[in-house]
C-alpha positions, 0 to 999 in steps of 0.5 A, spaced: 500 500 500 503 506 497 503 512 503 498 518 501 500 524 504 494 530 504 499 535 505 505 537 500 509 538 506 506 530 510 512 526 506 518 529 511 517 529 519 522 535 519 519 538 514 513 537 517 516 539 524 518 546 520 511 548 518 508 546 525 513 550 529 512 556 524 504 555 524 504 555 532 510 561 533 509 566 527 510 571 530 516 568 535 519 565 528 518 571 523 525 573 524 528 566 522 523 566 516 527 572 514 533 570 514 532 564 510 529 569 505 534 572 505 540 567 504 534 565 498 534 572 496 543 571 496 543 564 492 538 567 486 537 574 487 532 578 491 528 581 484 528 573 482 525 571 489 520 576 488 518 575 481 516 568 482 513 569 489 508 574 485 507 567 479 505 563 486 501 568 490 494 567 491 490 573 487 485 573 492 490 575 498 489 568 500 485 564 505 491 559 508 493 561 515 500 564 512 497 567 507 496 574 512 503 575 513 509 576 506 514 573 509 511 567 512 508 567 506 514 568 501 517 562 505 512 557 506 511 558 498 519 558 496 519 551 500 513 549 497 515 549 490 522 548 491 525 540 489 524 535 495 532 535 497 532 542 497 527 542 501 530 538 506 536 541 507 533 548 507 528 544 514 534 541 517 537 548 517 532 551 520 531 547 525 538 547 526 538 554 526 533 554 533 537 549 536 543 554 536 539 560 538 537 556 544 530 556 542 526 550 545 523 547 538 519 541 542 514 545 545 510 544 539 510 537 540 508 537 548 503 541 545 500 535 541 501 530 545 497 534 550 492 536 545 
């Protein structure tokens, strides 16, 4: 039987982690949001980032709960369309940035168990 996954993001338990922690801490993570953006943004170049954030967008502004915000969305968006590796590679380094700052990641798995 072939696993289905309901999420883009389902398939991969970090980068599952990465999108709850920024679901649960938007605003605590806004700042570790930008700064992926902005090593995005020196690998490509920003006008390159923008260019395929407004091909990708919702027209509609959006009803998902990172839609509200430009740069969670800019984000979540970026790691959405990018090739699987890259995707893991840029969530592991998420998380690994948190755990050098100090900051607790396992409080949103407390959370759910919780729940």
């Amino acid at each position: 039987m072939t696993a289905r996954y309901k999420r883009w993001y389902d398939y991969d338990p970090v980068l599952m982690e990465v999108i709850e922690l920024l679901r649960s801490y938007q605003e605590e993570l806004k700042a570790q949001a930008e700064v992926f953006l902005t090593k995005i943004e020196a690998q490509v170049g920003k006008e390159t980032v923008e260019k395929f954030y407004e091909m990708v967008r919702p027209k509609d502004g959006g009803n998902r709960w990172y839609d509200k915000d430009p740069i969670l969305s800019r984000t979540i968006e970026l790691l959405r369309v990018v090739p699987p590796d890259v995707q893991k590679k840029a969530a592991q380094s998420f998380l690994d940035s948190l755990d050098e700052l100090g900051l607790d990641r396992n409080i949103v798995k407390q959370s759910n168990t919780e729940s």
